[in-house]
N, C-alpha and C positions, 0 to 999 in steps of 0.2 A: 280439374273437373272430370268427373268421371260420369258415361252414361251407359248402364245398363238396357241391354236390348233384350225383352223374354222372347221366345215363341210365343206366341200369340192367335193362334189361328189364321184368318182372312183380318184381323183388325193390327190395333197399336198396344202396345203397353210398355213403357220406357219411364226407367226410373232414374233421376239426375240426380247428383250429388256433390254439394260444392268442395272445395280443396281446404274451405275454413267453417265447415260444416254447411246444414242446410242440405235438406232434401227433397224432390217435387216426383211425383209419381203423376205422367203424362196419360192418360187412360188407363182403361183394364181388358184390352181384349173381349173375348169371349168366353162365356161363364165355365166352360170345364177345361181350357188351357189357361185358364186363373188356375183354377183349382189344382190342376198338374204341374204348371212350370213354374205360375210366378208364387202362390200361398201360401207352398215352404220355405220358399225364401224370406219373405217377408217377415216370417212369425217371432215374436218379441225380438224384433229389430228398433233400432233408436227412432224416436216421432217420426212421420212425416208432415212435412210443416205445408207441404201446399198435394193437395187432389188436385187434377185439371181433368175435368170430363169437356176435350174439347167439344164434343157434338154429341147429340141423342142417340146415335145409330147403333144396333146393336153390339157391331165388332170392338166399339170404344166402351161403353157405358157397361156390359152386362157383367164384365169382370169389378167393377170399379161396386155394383151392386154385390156383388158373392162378398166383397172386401167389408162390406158395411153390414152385411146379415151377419158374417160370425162375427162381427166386433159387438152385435146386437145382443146374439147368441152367447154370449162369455159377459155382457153388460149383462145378462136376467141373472145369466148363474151367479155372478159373485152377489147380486144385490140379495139374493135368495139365501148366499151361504150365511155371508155377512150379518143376516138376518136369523138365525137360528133353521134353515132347514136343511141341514143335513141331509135329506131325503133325497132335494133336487139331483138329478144327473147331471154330470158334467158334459158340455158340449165335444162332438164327435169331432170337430173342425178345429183348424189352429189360431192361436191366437193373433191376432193383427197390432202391428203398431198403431199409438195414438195419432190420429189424425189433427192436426192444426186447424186449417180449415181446407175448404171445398169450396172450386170455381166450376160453377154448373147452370149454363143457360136453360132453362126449363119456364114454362109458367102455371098459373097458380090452374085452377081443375074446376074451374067457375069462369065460364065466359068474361063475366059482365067487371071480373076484377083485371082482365085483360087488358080492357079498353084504355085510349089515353097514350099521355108520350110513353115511347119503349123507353126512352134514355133515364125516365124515375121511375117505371117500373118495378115493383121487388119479385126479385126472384120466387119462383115454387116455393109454395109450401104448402104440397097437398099428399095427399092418402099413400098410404104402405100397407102393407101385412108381410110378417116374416113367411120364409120357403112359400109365395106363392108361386102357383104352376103356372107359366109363361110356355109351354110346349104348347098351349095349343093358340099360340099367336106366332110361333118361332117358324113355322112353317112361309108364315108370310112374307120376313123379315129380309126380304131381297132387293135391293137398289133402291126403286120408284115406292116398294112395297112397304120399305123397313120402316116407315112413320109407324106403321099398326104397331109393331111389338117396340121399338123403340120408345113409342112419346107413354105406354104402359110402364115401359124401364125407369123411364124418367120422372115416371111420378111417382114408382117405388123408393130411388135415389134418393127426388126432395125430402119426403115423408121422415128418411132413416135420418136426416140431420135436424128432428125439430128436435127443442128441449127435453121431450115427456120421451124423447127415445137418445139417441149417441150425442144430443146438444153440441152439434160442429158447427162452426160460424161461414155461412155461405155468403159465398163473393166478399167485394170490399163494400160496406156501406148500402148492405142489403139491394144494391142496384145489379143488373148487368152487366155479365164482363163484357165490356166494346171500347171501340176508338174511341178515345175521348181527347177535348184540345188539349189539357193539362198533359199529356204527357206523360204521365207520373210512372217513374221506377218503382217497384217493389221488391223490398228486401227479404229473400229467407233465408238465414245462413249469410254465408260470402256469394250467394246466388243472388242476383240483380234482373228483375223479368219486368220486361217493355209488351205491353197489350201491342199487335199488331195487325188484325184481324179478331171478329167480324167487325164491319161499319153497319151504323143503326138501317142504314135502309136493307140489309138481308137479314138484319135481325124481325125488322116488322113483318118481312115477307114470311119467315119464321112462326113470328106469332100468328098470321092469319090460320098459316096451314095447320096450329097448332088449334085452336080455336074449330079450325073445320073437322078435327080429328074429334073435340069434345063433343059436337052437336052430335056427330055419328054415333058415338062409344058411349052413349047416356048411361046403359047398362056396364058395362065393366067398368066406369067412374065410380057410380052409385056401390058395386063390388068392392072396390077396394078402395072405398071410404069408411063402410061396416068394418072392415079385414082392420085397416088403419084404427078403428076405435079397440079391436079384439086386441092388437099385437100393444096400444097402448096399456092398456089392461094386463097385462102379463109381469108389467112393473110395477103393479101395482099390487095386484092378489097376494092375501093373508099380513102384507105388511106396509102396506098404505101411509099409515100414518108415520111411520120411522124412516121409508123409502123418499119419500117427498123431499125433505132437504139436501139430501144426497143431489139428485134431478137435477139440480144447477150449480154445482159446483164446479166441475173442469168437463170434462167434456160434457163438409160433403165437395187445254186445246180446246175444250169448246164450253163456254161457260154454259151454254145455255142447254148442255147436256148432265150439267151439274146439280143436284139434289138441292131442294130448300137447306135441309139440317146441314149439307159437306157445305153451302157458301157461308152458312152463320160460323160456321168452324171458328175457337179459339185457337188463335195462333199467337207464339211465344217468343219473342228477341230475349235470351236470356246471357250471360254474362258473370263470368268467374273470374277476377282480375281482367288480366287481357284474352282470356280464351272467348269465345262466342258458339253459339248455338241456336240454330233458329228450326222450333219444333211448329209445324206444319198444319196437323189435324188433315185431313181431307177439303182443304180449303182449294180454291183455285190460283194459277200465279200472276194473276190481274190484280187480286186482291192482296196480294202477300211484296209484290211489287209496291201498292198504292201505300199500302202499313208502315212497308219499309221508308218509303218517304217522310211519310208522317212522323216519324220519330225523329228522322235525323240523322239515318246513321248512313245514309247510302253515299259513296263517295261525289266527286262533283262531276263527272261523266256519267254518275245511275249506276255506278256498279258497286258489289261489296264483297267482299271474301270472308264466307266462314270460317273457321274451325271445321266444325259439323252441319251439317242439313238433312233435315229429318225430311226424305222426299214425299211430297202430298199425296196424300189419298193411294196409298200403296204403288204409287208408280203407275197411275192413269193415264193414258196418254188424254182425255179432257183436261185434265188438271194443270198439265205442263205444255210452256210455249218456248220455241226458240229463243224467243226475248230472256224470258227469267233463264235457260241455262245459260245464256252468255253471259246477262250480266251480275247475278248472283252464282256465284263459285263456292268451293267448299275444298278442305284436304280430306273429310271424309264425307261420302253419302251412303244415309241409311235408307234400304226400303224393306219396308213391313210391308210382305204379301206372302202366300204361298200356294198362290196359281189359281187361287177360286177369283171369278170374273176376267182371265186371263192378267191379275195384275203379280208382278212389276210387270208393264205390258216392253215388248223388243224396243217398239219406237222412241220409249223415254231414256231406255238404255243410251240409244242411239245419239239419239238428242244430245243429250249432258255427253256425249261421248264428244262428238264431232265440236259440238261448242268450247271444250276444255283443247283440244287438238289443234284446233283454227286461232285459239283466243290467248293461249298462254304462251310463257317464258318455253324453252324448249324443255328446261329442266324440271321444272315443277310436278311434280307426283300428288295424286288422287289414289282413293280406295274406296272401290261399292262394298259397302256390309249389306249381307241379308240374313234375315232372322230365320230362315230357311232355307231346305233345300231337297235337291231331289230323294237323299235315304230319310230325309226326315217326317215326307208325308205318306198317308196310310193310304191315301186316295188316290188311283191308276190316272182320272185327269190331273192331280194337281204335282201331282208325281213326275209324271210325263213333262210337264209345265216347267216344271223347275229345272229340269234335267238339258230341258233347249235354251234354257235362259243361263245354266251355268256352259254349256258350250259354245253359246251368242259369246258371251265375258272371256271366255278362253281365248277367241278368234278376235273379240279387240284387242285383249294384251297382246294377242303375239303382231298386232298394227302399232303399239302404243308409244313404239321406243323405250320401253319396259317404264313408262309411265304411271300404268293404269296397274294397283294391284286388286287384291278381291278378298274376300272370306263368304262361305256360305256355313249357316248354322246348322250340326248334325243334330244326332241324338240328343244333345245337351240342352239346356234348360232355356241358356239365357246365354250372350257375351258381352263383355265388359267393352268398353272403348273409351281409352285416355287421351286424352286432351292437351 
């Protein structure tokens, strides 16, 4: 198994790949460190069989959007070419791999179809418009804040996977991705992925706040419902009736300082033969503990050893408790942060530090990846940030009994990490 880690700004973007194929791209970041580290890489690469936009929040969702408008963007042109216009321009953007399908908690952009159990709920399926301007919601989109531009994202997201636009099949069985009793494994590839996060009750707290955003935003709903009719329209003009069959043929520490959208967070137990990986979102470790139960897999003392552990919510110290570093372990930890809101913050360092030091065999070896580092950001705070965070890591190795190794990501794009 192999997991790709991009630069990503303040968010995630991690793309997995199994050893007997099968590949899941875990968010997208932020929309212009898509656009710089992960877009080239991506461009006619083989399918990706599974999207996970664990949660609305901008730093997850707005890359995973850029990813679906040029695949939009390259879906008009060729329908145009295909069709006799030669005229059309070719899109400035690169091409994306085909998408399989899309796991995306969102809901629909009508109150009243909200209502009712979350657990049969169907996912979004509400308003887009291609290159809309979200700069003047981006200003908002900070912690408490980010539902404004965020649940906006998300109704762009839904929109790009109906049929009349990229027709990608959302969730399993048109429901919610959540705990459910069944259990059920899902296959992509030799990739085997266990739902272990969110439980329907932060999914409903979810939808309320989701719901209280619609009453407010009447206007930018009603916006980009029109936008949503235009951008349908664009696959349509001049060749409508030749276009239409094409449409459906093959081709989205203290809980209670934690966000609605970071506790709905999908979170992933996924699985390549014997290898393991357990991908995080900005969930909390109450709930990533309770998931883990739920499945099955935690040993009979409560404890489990990764492979890898994708550290929650960029290394938050709300996010992470004594309990989950001691009793979920890992030979590698990834954290995606790069100093904005002080995350990976020291104390989780710490944390996972002391918990591995107290808890293991003497020999065993660990390694913090970060997708960042101090020469890699352009910002004097986030700079600075990183800079005391890779000399915190210096000052534990040399405590570690050369236990503890490290990597910080430079100027490069993305690093790979095998399994």
């Amino acid at each position: 198994m192999k997991l790709r880690v991009f630069h990503s700004d303040k968010g995630d973007c991690l793309l997995v790949s199994g050893s007997g194929g099968g590949r899941i791209l875990s968010d997208g970041g932020m929309k212009e460190s898509f656009v710089r580290h992960v877009a080239p890489h991506l461009e006619q690469e083989d399918p990706i069989d599974l999207v996970c936009i664990s949660h609305v929040d901008d730093d997850h969702i707005a890359g995973v959007l850029e990813l679906l408008d040029n695949a939009m963007a390259w879906k008009v042109f060729n329908h145009h070419r295909a069709n006799g216009d030669v005229d059309f321009n070719e899109p400035d953007v690169p091409k994306m791999p085909r998408i399989k399908r899309i796991w995306h908690n969102a809901f629909h952009d009508q109150i009243g179809q909200n209502a009712g159990g979350v657990a049969d709920l169907l996912a979004a399926m509400v308003p887009v418009l291609a290159n809309v301007d979200v700069e003047d919601l981006r200003a908002a989109a900070f912690e408490n804040q980010a539902i404004v531009s965020s649940n906006k994202q998300a109704i762009l997201v839904s929109q790009r996977l109906r049929p009349e636009q990229l027709d990608i099949p959302l969730n399993e069985g048109g429901k919610l991705i959540m705990v459910r009793d069944e259990k059920k494994k899902f296959p992509f590839g030799s990739l085997s992925v266990q739902i272990v996060a969110p439980f329907e009750h932060d999914v409903e707290i979810l939808r309320d706040k989701w719901n209280e955003w619609l009453r407010e935003n009447k206007e930018i709903v009603k916006k980009l419902r029109q936008k949503r009719k235009e951008d349908d329209k664009s696959l349509q003009d001049e060749v409508e009736t030749m276009i239409e069959p094409a449409l459906s043929a093959d081709e989205f520490g203290d809980r209670t300082k934690v966000t609605p959208p970071n506790l709905a967070s999908i979170m992933m137990y996924v699985e390549d033969g014997d290898k393991t990986l357990f991908l995080t979102g900005d969930g909390h470790a109450d709930d990533a503990l309770k998931g883990l139960k739920h499945i099955g897999v935690l040993e009979g003392d409560g404890t489990l050893h990764l492979d890898v552990l994708k550290v929650q919510h960029h290394g938050s110290e709300h996010n992470m408790t004594n309990d989950f570093a001691k009793r979920i372990t890992a030979d590698h930890y990834v954290f995606c942060g790069n100093g904005f809101s002080g995350n990976p913050e020291p104390i989780v360092l710490d944390t996972v530090f002391n918990a591995r030091m107290g808890g293991d065999g003497p020999n065993r070896k660990f390694k913090y990846w970060f997708n960042s580092s101090e020469a890699s950001e352009a910002t004097q705070d986030r700079s600075k940030h990183m800079g005391g965070i890779e000399r915190q890591v210096r000052d534990l190795q040399q405590n570690s009994s050369n236990r503890l190794e490290a990597f910080f990501l430079g100027k490069d794009d993305f690093f790979d990490l095998h399994a």
